[in-house]
C-alpha positions in Angstrom: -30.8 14.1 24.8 -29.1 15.6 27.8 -26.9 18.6 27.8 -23.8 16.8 29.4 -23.6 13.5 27.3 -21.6 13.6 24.0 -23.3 12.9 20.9 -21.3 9.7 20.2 -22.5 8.0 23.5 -26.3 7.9 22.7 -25.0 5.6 19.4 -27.1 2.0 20.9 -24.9 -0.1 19.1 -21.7 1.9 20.8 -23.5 2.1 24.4 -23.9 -1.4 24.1 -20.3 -2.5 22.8 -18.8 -0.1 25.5 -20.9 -1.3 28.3 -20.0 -5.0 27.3 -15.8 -4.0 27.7 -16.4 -2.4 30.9 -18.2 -5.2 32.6 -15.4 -8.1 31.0 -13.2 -5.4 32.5 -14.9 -5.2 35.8 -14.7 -9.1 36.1 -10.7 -9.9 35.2 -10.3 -6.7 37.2 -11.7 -8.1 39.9 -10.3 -11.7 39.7 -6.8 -9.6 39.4 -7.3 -7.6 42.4 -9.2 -10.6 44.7 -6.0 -12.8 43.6 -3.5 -9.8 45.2 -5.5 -9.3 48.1 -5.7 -13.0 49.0 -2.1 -13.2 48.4 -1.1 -10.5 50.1 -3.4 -11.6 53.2 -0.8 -11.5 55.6 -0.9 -7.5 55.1 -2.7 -5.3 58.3 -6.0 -4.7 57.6 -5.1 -0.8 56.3 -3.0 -2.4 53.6 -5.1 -4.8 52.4 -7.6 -1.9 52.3 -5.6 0.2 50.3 -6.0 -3.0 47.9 -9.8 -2.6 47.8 -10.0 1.0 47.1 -7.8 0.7 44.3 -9.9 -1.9 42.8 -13.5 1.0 43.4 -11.0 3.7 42.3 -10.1 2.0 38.9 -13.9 0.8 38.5 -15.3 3.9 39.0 -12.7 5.6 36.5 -13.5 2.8 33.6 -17.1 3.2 34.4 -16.2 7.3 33.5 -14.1 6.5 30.8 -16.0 4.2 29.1 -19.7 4.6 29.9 -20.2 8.2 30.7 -21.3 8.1 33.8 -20.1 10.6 36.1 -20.8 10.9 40.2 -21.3 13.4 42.6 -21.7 12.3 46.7 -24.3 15.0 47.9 -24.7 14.8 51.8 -21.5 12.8 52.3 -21.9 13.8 56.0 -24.8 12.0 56.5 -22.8 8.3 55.5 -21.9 6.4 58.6 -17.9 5.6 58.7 -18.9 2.4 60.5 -20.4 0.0 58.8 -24.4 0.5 58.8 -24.3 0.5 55.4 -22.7 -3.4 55.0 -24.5 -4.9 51.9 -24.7 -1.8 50.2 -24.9 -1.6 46.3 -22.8 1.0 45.5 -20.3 -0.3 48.2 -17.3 0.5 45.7 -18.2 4.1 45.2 -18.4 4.6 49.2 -15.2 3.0 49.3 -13.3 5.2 46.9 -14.5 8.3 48.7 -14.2 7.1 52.6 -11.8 5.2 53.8 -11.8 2.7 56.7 
């Protein structure tokens, strides 16, 4: 077991119960937050934006609160700010740590 995860986390029965509430999370959170920025549409582009990092700010939070997992960008300088990295998978956590 690894130094930096509490004993009550590697419970397979919890894992799997925790990981279940943070993806039904991750889901209404997103409906919630897709719903506010369609409806706030008519916003600039920076204020819709603002939007959209909230939404990766609170995911990657739950994702720390409930799951364990825990981040750290190493060679941030190396990340384009422009957009080479477009269909990226872990769009969310480059969103909560650049901005547009």
């Amino acid at each position: 077991m690894s130094a930096g995860i509490a004993r009550w986390r590697s419970i397979p029965p919890l894992q799997w119960i925790l990981s279940l509430v943070y993806t039904t999370i991750l889901f209404l959170d997103s409906v919630v937050f897709g719903f506010v920025i369609v409806l706030f549409g008519w916003l600039p582009f920076r204020g819709l934006y603002r939007f959209a990092r909230a939404w990766a700010n609170t995911n990657l939070w739950l994702a720390k609160f409930l799951c364990g997992i825990e981040w750290v960008v190493v060679g941030s300088e190396h990340i384009p700010r422009e957009g080479a990295h477009g269909r990226d998978r872990l769009a969310h956590l480059f969103m909560g740590v650049h901005g547009p």
